[in-house]
C-alpha positions as CSV (number, residue, x, y, z in Angstrom):
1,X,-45.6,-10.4,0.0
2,X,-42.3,-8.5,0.2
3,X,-40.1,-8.1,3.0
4,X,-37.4,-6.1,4.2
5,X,-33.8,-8.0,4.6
6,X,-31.6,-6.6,7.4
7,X,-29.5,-4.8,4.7
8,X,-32.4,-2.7,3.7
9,X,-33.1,-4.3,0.3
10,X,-36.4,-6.6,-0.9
11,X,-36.8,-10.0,-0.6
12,X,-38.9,-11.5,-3.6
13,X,-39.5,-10.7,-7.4
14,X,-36.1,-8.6,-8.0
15,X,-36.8,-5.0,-9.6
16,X,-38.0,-4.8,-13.5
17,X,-34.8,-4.6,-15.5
18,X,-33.9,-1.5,-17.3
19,X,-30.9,0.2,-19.5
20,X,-29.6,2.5,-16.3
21,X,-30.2,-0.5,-13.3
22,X,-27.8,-2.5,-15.9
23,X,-25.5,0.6,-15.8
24,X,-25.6,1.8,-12.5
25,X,-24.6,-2.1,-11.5
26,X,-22.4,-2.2,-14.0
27,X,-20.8,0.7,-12.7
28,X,-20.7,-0.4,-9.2
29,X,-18.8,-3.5,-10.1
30,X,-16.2,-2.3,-12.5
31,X,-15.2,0.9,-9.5
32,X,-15.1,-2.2,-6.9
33,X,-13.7,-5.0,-8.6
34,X,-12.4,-3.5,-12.6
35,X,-13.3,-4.4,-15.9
36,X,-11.4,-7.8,-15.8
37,X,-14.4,-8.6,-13.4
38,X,-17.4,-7.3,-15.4
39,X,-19.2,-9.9,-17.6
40,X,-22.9,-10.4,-18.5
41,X,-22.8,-13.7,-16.0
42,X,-21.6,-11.2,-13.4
43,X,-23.7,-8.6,-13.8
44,X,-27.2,-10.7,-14.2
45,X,-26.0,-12.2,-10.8
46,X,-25.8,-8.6,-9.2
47,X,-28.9,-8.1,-10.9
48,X,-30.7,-10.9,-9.5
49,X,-31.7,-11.8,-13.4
50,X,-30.2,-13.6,-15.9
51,X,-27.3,-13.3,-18.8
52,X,-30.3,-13.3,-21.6
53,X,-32.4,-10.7,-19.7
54,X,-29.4,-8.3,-20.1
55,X,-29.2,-9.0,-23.7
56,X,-32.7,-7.0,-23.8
57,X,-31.3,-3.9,-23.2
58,X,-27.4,-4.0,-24.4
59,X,-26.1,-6.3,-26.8
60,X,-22.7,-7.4,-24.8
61,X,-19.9,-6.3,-22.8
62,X,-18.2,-3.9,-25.5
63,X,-21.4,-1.8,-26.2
64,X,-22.5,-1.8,-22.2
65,X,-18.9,0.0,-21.5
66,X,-19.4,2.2,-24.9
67,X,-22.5,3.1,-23.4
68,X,-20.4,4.1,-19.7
69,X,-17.7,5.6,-21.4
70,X,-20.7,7.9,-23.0
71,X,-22.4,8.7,-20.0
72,X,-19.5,10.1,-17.9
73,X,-17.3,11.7,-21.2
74,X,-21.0,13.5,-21.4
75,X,-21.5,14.9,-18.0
76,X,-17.9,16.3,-17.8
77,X,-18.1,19.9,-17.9
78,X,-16.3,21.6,-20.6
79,X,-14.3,24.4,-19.8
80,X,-13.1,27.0,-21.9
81,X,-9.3,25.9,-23.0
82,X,-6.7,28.9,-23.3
83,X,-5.6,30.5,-27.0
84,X,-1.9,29.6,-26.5
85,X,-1.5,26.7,-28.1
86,X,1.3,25.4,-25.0
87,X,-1.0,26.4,-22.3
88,X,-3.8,24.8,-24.3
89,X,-1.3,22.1,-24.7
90,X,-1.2,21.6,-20.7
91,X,-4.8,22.5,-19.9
92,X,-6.3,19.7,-22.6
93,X,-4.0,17.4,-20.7
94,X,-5.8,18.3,-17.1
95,X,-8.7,18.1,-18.3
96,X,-8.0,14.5,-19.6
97,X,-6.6,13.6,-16.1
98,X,-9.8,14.8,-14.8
99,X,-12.0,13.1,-16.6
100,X,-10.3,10.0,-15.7
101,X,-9.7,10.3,-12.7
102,X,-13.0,10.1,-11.4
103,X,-13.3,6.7,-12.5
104,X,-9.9,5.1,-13.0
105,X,-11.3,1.9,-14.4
106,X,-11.9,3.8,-17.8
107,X,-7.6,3.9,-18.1
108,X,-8.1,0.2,-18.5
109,X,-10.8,0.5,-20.5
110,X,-9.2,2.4,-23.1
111,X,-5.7,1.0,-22.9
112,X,-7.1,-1.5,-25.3
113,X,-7.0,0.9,-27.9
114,X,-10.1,0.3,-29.4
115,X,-13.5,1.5,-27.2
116,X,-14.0,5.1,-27.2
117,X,-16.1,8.0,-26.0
118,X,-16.7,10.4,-28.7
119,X,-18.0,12.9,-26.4
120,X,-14.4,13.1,-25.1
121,X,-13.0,13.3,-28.4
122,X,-12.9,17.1,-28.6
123,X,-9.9,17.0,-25.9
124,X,-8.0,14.7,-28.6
125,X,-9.2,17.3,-31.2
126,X,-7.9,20.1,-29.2
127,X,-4.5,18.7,-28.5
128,X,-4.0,18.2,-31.8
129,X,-4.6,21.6,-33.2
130,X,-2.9,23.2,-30.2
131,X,0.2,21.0,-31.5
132,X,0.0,21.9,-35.4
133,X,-0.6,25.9,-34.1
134,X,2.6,25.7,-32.3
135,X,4.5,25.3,-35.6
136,X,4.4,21.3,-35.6
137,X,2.9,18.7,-38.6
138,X,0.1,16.8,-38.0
139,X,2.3,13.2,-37.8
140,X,3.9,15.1,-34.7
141,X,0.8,16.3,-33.0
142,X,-0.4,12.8,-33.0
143,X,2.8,12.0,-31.1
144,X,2.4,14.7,-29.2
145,X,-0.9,13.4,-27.8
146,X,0.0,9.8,-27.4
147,X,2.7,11.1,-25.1
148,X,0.5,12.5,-23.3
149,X,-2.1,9.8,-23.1
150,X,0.8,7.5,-22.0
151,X,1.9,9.8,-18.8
152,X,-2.0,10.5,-17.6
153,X,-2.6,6.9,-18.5
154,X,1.0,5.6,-16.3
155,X,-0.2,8.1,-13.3
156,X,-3.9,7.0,-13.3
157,X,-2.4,3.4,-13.5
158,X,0.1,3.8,-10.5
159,X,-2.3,5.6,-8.2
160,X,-5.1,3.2,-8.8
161,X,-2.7,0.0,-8.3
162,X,-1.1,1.6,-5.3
163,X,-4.9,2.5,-3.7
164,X,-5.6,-1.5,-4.5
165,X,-2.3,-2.4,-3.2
166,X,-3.1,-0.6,0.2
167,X,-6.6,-1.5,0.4
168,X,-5.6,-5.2,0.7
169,X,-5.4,-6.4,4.0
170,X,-3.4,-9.6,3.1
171,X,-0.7,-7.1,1.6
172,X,3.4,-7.0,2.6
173,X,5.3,-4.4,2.7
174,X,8.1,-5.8,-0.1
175,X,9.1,-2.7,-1.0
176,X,10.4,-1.5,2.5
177,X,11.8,-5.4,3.1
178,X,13.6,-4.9,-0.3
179,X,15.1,-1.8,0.3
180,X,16.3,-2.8,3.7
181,X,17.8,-5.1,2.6
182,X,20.6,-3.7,-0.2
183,X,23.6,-3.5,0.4
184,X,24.7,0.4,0.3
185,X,28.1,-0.3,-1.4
186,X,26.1,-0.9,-4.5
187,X,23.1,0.8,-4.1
188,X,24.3,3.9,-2.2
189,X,21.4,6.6,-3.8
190,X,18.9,4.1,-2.7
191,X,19.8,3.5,0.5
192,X,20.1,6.9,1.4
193,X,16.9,7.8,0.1
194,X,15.3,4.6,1.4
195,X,13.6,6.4,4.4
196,X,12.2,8.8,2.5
197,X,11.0,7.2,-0.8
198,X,7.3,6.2,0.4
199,X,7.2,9.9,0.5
200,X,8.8,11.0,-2.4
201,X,6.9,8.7,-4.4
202,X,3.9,9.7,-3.7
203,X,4.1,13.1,-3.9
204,X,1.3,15.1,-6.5
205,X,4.2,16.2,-9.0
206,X,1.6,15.4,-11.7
207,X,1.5,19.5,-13.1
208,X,5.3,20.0,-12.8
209,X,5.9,16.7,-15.0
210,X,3.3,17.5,-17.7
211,X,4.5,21.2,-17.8
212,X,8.0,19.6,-18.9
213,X,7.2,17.2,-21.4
214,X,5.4,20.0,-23.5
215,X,7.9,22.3,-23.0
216,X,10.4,19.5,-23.8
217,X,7.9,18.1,-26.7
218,X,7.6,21.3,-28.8
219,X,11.2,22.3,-28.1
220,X,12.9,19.0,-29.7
221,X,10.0,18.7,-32.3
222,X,9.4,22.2,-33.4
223,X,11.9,23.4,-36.5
């Protein structure tokens, strides 16, 4: 007979495995803990099951994240992206950020450079035509959208490592310590900004940035 722990969940016979309880676990763990934390050992142990039971549904780790990246590239709404190829430029690149942004872990993910989601690959698709319609080849759109993979990639990457950074309760405050700490003969723009640069730093300037590397993008490239 079953009974009820104090956290809510059922002692005894663990649930009947299945392709979504390995995702939605799998989920759980790499939003808490990132991917360098996922494995099959892991993940049978949230599970209450073993590594071989897994193996049932998905055949390892790389095909269980295909299968994630899938699932949330898929429910992302697709919006209706503007004619001008600059403005399409800009909006391709917000949508990007906000497909990411709801789960950070897929920046690390993909910074590998190999796993995918092809459902999300009509974003690549669209920054690349936008790129060629503004006047430039098709070796410079490709640059043109690994520039901007690289600066939604770097601000995911921040944000997510300063929300870690924060979150830890063992955490110093070595910035602050540092800055205190220089001498304002040789660092005079730093010191005098020191007060302010928690601020500063972490202001949203996302939009503003973006807007000037296309506009700086398709004005160096273009003829």
């Amino acid at each position: 007979m079953e009974q009820s722990t104090p956290t809510g969940r059922r002692s005894g016979r663990p649930p009947k495995l299945s392709r979504e309880a390995i995702l939605t676990a799998a989920r759980t763990i790499l939003a808490e803990e990132g991917p360098d934390q996922l494995s099959m050992r892991r993940l049978a142990k949230e599970l209450s099951s073993t590594p071989m039971a897994l193996y049932h549904h998905v055949k390892d780790k790389d095909e269980l994240l295909l299968l994630l990246l899938e699932s949330h590239a898929s429910a992302f709404p697709r919006p209706e992206l503007p004619a001008d190829p600059r403005e399409r430029l800009i909006a391709a690149a917000r949508v990007l950020y906000d497909i990411l942004a709801e789960c950070p872990w897929i920046v690390e993910v993909l910074a590998s450079d190999d796993l995918l989601a092809v459902s999300a690959l009509w974003i690549v698709e669209n920054v690349l035509d936008a790129a060629i319609a503004a006047g430039l080849t098709p070796e410079q759109a490709v640059h043109v959208y690994r520039v901007l993979w690289y600066y939604t990639a770097g601000e995911l990457t921040v944000r997510l490592g300063r929300r870690r950074r924060r979150a830890d309760p063992a955490g110093r405050p070595y910035r602050a310590e540092a800055f205190a700490a220089l001498d304002p003969a040789a660092f005079p723009r730093l010191t005098s900004l020191a007060g302010d640069w928690e601020e500063l730093t972490a202001a949203d300037t996302r939009q503003e940035g973006l807007v000037a590397i296309v506009n700086g993008l398709l004005a160096t490239l273009r003829p």
